[in-house]
SEDRENRO-509624 format. One record per residue (C-alpha): x, y, z; residue number from 1; chain; residue in three letters. Coordinates in Angstrom, 2 decimals, always signed. Example, Ala and Ser with C-alpha at 12.3 -4.5 7.8 and 13.67 -1.06 7.14 Angstrom:
REM SEDRENRO-509624
+12.30,-4.50,+7.80,1,A,Ala
+13.67,-1.06,+7.14,2,A,Ser
REM end
This chain:
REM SEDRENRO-509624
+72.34,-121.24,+152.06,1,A,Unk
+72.95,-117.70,+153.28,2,A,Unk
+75.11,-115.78,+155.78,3,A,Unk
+79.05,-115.83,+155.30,4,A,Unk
+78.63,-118.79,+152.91,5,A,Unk
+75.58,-117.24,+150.57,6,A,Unk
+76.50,-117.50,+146.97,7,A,Unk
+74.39,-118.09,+143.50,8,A,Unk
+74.48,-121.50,+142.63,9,A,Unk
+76.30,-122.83,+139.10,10,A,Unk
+75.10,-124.94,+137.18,11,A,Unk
+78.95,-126.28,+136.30,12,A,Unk
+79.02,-127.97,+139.67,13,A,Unk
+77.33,-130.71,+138.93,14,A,Unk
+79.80,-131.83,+136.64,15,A,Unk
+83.06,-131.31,+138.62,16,A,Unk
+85.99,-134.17,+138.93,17,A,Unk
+86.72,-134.53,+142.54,18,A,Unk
+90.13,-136.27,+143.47,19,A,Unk
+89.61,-139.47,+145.69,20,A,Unk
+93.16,-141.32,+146.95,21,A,Unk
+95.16,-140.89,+143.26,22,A,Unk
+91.85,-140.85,+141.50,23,A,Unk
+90.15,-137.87,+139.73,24,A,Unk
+86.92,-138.94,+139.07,25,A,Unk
+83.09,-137.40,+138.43,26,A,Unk
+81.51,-135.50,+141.51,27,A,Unk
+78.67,-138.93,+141.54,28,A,Unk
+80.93,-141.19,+141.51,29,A,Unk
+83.67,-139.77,+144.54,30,A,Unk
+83.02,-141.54,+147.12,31,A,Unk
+84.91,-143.03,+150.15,32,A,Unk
+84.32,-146.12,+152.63,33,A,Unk
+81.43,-146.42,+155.41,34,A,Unk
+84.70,-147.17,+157.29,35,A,Unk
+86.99,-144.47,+156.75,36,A,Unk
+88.11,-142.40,+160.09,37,A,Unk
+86.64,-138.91,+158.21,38,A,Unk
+83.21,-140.37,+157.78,39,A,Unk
+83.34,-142.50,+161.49,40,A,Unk
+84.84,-140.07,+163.85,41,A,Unk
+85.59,-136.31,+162.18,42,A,Unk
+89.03,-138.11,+162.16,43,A,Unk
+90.94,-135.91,+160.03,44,A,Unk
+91.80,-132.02,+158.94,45,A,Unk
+91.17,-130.09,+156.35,46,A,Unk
+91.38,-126.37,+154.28,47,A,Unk
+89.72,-124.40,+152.02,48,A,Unk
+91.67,-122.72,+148.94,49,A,Unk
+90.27,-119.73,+146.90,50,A,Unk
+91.66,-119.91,+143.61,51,A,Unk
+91.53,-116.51,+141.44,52,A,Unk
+93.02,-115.41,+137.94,53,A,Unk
+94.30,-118.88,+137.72,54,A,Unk
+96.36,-119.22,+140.56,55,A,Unk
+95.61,-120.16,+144.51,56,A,Unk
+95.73,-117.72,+146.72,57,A,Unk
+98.14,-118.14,+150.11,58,A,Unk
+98.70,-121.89,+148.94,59,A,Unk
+101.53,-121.69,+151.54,60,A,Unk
+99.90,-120.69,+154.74,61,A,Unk
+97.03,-123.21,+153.92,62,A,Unk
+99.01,-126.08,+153.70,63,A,Unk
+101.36,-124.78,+156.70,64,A,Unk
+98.23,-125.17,+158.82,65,A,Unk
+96.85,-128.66,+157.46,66,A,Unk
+99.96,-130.25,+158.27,67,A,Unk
+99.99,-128.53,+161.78,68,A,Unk
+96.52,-129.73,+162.32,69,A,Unk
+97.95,-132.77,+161.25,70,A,Unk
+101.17,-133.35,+162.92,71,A,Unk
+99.25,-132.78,+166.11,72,A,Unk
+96.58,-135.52,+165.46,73,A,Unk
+99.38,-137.82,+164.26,74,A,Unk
+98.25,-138.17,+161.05,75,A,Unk
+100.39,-139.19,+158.07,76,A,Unk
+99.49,-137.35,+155.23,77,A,Unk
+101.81,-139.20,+152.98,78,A,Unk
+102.41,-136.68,+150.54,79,A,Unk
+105.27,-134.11,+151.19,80,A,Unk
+103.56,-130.37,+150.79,81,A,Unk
+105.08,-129.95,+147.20,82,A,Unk
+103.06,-133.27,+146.19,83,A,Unk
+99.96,-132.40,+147.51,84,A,Unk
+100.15,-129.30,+146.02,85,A,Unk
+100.41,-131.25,+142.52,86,A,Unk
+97.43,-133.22,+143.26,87,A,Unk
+95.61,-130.36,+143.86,88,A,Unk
+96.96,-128.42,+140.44,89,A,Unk
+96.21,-131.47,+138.23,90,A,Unk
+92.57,-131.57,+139.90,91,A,Unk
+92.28,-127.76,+138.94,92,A,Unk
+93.47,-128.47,+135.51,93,A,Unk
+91.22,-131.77,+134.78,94,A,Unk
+88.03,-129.35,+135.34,95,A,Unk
+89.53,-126.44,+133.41,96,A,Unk
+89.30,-124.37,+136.05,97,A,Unk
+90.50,-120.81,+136.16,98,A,Unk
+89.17,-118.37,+138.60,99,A,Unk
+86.24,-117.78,+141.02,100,A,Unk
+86.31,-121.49,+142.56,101,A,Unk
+86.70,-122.40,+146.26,102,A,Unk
+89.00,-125.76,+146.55,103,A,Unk
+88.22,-128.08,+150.04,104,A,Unk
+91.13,-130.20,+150.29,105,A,Unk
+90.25,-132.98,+153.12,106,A,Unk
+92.59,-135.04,+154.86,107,A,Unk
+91.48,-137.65,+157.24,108,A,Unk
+93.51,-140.72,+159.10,109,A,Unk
+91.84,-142.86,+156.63,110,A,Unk
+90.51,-146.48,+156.60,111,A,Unk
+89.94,-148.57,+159.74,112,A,Unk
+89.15,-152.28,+159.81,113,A,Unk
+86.47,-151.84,+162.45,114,A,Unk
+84.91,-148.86,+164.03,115,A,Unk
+87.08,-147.61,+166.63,116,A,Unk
+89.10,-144.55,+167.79,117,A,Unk
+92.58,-146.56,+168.44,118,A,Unk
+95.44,-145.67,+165.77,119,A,Unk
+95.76,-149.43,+166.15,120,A,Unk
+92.72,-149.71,+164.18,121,A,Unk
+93.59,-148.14,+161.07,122,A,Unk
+95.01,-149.88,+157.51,123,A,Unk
+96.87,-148.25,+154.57,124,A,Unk
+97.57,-144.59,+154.41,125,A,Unk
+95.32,-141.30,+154.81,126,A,Unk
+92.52,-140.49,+152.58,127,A,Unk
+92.89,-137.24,+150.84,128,A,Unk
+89.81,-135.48,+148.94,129,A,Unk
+89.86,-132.70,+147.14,130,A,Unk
+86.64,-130.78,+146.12,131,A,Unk
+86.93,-128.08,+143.72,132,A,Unk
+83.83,-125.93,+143.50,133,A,Unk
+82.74,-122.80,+141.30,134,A,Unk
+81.39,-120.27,+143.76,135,A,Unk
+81.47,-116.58,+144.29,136,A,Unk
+80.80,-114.73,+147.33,137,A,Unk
+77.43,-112.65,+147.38,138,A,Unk
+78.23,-109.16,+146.36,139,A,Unk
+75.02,-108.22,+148.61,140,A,Unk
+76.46,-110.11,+151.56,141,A,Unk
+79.12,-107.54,+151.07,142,A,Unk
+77.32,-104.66,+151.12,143,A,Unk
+73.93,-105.33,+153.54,144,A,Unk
+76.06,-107.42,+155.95,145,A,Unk
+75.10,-110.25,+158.52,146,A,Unk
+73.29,-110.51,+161.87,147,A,Unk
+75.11,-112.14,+164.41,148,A,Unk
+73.90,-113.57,+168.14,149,A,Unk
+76.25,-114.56,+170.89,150,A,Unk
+75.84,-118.22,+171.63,151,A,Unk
+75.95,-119.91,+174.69,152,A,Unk
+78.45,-122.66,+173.01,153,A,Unk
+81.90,-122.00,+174.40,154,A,Unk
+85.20,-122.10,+172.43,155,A,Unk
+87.09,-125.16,+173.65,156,A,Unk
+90.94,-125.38,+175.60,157,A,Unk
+93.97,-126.31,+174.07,158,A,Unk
+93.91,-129.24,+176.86,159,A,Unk
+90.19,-130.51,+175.93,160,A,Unk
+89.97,-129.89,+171.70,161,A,Unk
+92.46,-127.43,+170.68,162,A,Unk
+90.13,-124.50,+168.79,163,A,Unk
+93.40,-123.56,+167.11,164,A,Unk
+93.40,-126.64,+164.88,165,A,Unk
+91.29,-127.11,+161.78,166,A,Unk
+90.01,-130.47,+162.27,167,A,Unk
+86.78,-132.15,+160.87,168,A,Unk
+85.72,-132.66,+164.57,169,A,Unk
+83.33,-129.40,+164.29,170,A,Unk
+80.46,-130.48,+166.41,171,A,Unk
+81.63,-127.12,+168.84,172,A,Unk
+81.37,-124.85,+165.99,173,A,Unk
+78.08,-126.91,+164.26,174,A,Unk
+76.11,-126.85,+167.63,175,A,Unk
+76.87,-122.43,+168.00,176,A,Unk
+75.84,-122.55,+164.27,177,A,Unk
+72.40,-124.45,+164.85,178,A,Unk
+71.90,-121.80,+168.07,179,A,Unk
+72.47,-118.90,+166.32,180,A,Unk
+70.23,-120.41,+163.53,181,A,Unk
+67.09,-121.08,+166.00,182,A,Unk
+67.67,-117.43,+166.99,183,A,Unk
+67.55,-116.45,+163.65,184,A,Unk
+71.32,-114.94,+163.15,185,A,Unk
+73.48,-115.96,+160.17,186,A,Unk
+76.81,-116.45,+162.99,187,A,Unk
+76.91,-117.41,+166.71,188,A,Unk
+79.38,-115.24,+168.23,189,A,Unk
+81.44,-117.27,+170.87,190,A,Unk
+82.69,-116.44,+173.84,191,A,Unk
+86.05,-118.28,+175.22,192,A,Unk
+86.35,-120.00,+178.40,193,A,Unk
+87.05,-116.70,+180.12,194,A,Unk
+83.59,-114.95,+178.71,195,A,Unk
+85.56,-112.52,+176.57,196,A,Unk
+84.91,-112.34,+172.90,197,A,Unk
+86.78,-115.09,+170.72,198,A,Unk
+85.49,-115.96,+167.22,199,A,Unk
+82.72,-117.03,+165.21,200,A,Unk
+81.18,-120.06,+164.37,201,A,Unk
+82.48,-120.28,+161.00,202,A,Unk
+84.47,-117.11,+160.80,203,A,Unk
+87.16,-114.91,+162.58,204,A,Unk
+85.42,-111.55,+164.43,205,A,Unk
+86.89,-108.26,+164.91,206,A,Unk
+84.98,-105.09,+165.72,207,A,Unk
+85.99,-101.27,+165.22,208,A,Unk
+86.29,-98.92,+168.23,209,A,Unk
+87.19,-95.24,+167.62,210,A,Unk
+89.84,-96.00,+164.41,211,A,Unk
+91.25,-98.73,+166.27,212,A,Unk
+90.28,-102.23,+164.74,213,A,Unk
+90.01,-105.07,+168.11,214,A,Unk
+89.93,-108.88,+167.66,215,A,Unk
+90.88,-111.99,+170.03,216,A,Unk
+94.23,-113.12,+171.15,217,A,Unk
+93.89,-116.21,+169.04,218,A,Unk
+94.25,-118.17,+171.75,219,A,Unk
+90.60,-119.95,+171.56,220,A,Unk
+89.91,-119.56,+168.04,221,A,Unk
+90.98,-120.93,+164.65,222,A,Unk
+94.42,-118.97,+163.43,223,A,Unk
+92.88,-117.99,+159.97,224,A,Unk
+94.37,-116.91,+156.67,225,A,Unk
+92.36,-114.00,+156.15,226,A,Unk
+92.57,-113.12,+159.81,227,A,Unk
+96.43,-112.74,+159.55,228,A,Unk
+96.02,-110.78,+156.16,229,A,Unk
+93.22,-108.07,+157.66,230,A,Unk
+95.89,-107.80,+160.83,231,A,Unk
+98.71,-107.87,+158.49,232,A,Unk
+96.77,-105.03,+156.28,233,A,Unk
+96.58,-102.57,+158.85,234,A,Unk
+99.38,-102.48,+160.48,235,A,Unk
+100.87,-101.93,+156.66,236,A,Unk
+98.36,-98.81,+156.60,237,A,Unk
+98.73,-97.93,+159.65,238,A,Unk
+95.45,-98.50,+161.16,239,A,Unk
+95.84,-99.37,+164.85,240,A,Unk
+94.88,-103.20,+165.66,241,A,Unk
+94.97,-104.76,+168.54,242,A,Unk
+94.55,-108.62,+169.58,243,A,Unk
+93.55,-108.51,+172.96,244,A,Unk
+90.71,-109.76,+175.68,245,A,Unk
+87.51,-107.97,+175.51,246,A,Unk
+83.58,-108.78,+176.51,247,A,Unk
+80.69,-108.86,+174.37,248,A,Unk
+79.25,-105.59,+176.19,249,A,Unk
+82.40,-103.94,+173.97,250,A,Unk
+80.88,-105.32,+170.92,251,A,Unk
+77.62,-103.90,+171.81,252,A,Unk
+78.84,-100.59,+171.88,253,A,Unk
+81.36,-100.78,+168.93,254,A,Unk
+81.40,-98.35,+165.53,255,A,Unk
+81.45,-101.27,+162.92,256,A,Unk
+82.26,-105.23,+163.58,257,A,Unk
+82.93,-107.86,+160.83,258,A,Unk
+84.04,-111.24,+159.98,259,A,Unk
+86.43,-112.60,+157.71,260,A,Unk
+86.84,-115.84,+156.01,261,A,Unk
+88.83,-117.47,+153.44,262,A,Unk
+85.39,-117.75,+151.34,263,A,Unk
+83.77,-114.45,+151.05,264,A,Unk
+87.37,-112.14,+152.57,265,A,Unk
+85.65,-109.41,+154.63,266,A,Unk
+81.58,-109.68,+155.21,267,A,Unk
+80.25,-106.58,+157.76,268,A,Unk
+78.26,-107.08,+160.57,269,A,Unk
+74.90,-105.44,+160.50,270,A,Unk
+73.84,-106.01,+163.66,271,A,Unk
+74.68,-108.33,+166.99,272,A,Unk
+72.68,-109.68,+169.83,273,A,Unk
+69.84,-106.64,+168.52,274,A,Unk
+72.49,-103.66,+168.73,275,A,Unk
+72.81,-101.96,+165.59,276,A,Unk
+75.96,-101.01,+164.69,277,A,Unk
+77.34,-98.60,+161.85,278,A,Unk
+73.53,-97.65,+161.41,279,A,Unk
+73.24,-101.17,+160.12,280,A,Unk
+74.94,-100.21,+157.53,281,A,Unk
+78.60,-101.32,+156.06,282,A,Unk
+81.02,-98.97,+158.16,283,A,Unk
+83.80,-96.89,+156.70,284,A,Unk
+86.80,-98.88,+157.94,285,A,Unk
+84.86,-102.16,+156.72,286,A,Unk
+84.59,-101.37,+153.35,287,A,Unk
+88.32,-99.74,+153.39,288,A,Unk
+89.76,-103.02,+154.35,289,A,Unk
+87.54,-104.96,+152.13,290,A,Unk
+89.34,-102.73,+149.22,291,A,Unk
+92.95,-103.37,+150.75,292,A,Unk
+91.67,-106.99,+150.59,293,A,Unk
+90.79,-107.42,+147.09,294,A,Unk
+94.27,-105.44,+146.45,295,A,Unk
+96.03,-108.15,+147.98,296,A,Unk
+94.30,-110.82,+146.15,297,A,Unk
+95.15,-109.41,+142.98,298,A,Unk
+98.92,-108.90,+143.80,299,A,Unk
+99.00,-112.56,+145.61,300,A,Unk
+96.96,-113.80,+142.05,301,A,Unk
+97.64,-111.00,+139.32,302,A,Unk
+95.80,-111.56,+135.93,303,A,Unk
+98.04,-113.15,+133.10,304,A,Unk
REM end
């Protein structure tokens, strides 16, 4: 695996307990029906958790968006925030788990008697997974950066498949990923459904114009954690930021661009669509908020 997502792979994973509907069992033996909505239709939502120096970072925004996501699709969860929140704890505990791990928590309408789309169709409550993984972000990542290519994929509307919501319906984002991957870039950058400059395929974008730090109006893309902390992060430093409509042609001529995620924080951006930018190397006001970003993970999860 490389791009956003690169990171060395441990050993320890093999042996992790995954929680499976009230059950904390070993990673070969979590498993869920043929027949459950996830696996049948991307029927569900879903978030992924960094957890550092023994505590979860942004627990609270996380779960704030899975039950939007879910609220919207009509989907019960059946545990009230708080409870979930336990589940997820006791999982952490049960592998001994401290810092440097990435938690999926999964959420989908759960089992059906037959396959179908209706509600109708559906028995018992939702299924809710959670996957706790060690992995650590590649420190060279970082540093070199990623290539990115705009795509051809469009970011959905609010009135055809909401891009705002974090569903397991990803088939928009997996088909600008497999794109960008033929053209040999780690991201597809995506355009919106006015051609100006929205997201990418597995990460929020943002590029740097003279000091001033530019990403989308969040309209077509996925409102994400780290997103809201890098805007959050400059307008406490007072670095100008602006989210606002722009093309691709003002990427092309930007200072520095970069993604962030709730994985690997900030990552720079070497290089899109063949323009080099920053010298294809990691710009100045990347690698200052990168800093301001591992800040605020240690205040949000201070050691003991």
């Amino acid at each position: 695996m490389g791009g956003t997502h690169e990171y060395e792979s441990d050993p320890r994973n093999e042996n992790v307990l995954i929680y499976v509907n009230g059950k904390i069992v070993p990673r070969a033996e979590a498993k869920i029906s043929v027949f459950d909505s996830g696996f049948l239709l991307g029927d569900g939502v879903w978030e992924g958790i960094r957890l550092h120096n023994g505590k979860l970072a942004f627990p609270e925004t996380h779960l704030q968006r899975l039950y939007h996501g879910a609220d919207a699709l009509a989907i019960r969860i059946g545990l009230t925030p708080e409870e979930l929140m336990e589940k997820i704890s006791e999982t952490i505990n049960a592998n001994g788990m401290t810092t440097g791990v990435h938690v999926r928590l999964i959420v989908s309408r759960g089992l059906k008697v037959t396959p179908y789309q209706h509600p109708n169709a559906n028995v018992g409550g939702a299924t809710i997974v959670i996957i706790p993984e060690y992995k650590i972000a590649s420190d060279d990542v970082g540093r070199k950066g990623i290539r990115v290519g705009t795509v051809s994929v469009r970011r959905g509307t609010a009135d055809t498949q909401d891009p705002r919501l974090n569903t397991l319906s990803k088939h928009n984002c997996i088909a600008a990923c497999l794109e960008a991957d033929r053209r040999g870039y780690d991201e597809g950058l995506m355009l919106d459904a006015n051609g100006n400059v929205s997201t990418c395929n597995s990460t929020n974008f943002f590029v740097v114009r003279d000091g001033e730090v530019w990403t989308s109006t969040g309209e077509f893309c996925l409102p994400g954690v780290t997103r809201a902390n890098i805007i959050g992060l400059c307008e406490e430093n007072d670095i100008p930021v602006f989210q606002k409509d722009f093309p691709v042609e003002d990427v092309h001529a930007a200072d520095e661009a970069f993604v962030t995620g709730t994985f690997a924080g900030v990552i720079p951006v070497a290089e899109v669509d063949g323009h080099i930018l920053s010298d294809g190397k990691r710009g100045d006001m990347t690698r200052r908020l990168q800093r301001l970003y591992t800040d605020l993970m240690e205040r949000e999860c201070p050691a003991a």
